[in-house]
Legacy VTK file of the C-alpha trace (Angstrom):
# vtk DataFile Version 3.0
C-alpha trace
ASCII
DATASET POLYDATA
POINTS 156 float
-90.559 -19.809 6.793
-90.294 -23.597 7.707
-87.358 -25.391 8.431
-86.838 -26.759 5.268
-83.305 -28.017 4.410
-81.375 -25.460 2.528
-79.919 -25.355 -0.952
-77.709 -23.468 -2.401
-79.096 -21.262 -5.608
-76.622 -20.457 -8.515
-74.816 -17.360 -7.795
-76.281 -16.577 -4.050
-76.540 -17.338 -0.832
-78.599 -20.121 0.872
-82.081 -19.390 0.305
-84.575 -22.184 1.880
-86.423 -24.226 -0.794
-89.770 -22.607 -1.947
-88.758 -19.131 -0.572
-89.915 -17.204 -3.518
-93.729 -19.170 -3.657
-93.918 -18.299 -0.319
-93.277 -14.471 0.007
-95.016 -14.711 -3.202
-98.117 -15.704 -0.927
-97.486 -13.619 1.826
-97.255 -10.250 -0.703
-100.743 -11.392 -1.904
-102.041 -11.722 1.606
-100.684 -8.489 2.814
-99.718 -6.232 -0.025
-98.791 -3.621 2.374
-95.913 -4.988 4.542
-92.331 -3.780 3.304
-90.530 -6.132 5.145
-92.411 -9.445 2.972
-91.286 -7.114 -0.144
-87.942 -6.292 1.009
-87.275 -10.712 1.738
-89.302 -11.479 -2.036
-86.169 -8.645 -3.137
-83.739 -10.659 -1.403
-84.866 -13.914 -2.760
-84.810 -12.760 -6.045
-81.438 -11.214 -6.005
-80.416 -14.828 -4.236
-81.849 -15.936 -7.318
-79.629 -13.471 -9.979
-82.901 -11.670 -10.968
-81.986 -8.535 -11.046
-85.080 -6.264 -11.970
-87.358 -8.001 -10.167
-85.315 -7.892 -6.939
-85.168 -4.267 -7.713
-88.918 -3.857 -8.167
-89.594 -5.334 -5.056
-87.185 -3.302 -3.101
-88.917 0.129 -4.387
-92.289 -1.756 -3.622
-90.770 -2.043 -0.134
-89.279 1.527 -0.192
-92.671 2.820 -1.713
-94.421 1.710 1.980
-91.520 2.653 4.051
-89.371 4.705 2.867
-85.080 4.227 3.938
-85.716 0.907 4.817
-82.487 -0.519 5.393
-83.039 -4.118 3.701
-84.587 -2.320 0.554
-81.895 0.624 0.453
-78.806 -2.187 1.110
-80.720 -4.363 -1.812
-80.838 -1.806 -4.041
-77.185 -0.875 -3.520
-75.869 -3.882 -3.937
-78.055 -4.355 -7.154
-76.518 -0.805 -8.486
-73.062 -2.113 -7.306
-73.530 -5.671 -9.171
-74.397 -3.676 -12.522
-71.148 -1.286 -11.869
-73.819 1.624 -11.545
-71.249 3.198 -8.964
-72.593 6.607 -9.042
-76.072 5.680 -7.779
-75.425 3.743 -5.332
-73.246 6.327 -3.289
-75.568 8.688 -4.381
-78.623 6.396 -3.090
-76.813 6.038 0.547
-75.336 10.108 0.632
-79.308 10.572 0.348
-80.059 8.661 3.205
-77.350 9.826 5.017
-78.234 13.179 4.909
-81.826 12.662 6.088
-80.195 11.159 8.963
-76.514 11.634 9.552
-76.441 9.258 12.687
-77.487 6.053 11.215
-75.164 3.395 12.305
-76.930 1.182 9.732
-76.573 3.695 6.563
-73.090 4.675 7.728
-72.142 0.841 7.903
-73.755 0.659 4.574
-72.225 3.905 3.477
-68.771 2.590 4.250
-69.206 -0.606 1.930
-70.638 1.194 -0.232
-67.264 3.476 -1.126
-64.762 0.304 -0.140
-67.166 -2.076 -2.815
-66.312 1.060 -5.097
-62.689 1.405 -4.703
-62.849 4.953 -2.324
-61.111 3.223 0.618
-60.791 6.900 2.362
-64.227 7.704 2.417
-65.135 4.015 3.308
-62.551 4.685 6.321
-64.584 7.864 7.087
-68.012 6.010 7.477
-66.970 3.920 9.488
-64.950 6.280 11.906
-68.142 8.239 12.146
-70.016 4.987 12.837
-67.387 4.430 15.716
-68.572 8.090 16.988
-71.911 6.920 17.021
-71.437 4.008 18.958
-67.758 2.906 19.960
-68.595 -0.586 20.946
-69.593 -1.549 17.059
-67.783 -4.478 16.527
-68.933 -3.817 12.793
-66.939 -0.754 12.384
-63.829 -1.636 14.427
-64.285 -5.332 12.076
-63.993 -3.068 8.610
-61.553 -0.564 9.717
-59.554 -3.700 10.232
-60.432 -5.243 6.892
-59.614 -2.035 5.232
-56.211 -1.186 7.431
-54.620 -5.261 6.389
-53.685 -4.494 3.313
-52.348 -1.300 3.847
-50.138 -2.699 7.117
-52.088 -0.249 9.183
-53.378 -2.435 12.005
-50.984 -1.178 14.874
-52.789 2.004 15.807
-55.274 2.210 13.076
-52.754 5.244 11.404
LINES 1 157
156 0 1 2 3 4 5 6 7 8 9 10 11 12 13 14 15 16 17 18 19 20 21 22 23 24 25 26 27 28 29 30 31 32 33 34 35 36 37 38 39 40 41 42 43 44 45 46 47 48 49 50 51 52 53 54 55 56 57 58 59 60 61 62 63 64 65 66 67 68 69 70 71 72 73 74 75 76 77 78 79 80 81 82 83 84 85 86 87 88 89 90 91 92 93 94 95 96 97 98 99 100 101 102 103 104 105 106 107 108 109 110 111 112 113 114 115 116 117 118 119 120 121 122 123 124 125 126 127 128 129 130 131 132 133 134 135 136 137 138 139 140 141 142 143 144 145 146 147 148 149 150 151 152 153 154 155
């Protein structure tokens, strides 16, 4: 990337100006790196596009399989089109290939709060806590998730 100035794209996040011509060009030039497909799916979803974010995430998945930018991508794309079912089913999968994740139980745990299961979201990240008790991520959503119930003191 080059330090372009940023602008903001309709419905997304910053994205830097000619993102998608240039991991265009880079996919071309080396059709086998996930990570160049798993940034073309994030420009793309930055973008609203939808199935072609998608394609580019199972492109991604296709050369390494549970990559965490692809699997998060494709998540959030299943989440975006209320498809609730697969994308706790797409993260349970992961999970169980590798129970001790701290990335797919993070993801896990936004995954059922994004869905409405607030107690299984609170599990995830619990168990993320057991896999490393510094992670400011987890002790950051169990706080997001204990506000609104007035659960802060003492995280009961």
């Amino acid at each position: 990337m080059t330090g372009r100035a940023l602008r903001r794209i309709d419905r997304g996040p910053f994205l830097p100006v000619g993102a998608e011509r240039q991991f265009l060009a880079l996919s071309k030039a080396s059709p086998a790196s996930p990570e160049i497909h798993g940034w073309l799916g994030k420009t793309y979803e930055a973008k609203g596009d939808i199935a072609r974010a998608r394609a580019s995430y199972d492109k991604a998945l296709e050369l390494q399989p549970d990559m965490p930018l692809a699997v998060a991508g494709l998540v959030q794309a299943d989440l975006a089109q209320k498809k609730i079912e697969s994308a706790r089913s797409r993260v349970d999968t992961r999970l169980a290939r590798n129970a001790n994740d701290p990335v797919m139980l993070l993801l896990a745990g936004n995954t059922y709060y994004s869905s409405g299961d607030a107690k299984r979201a609170e599990s995830f990240y619990r168990r993320m806590l057991g896999v490393g008790p510094d992670s400011i991520r987890a002790f950051s959503r169990l706080g997001a998730l204990y506000l609104p119930q007035k659960r802060l003191v003492g995280g009961r």
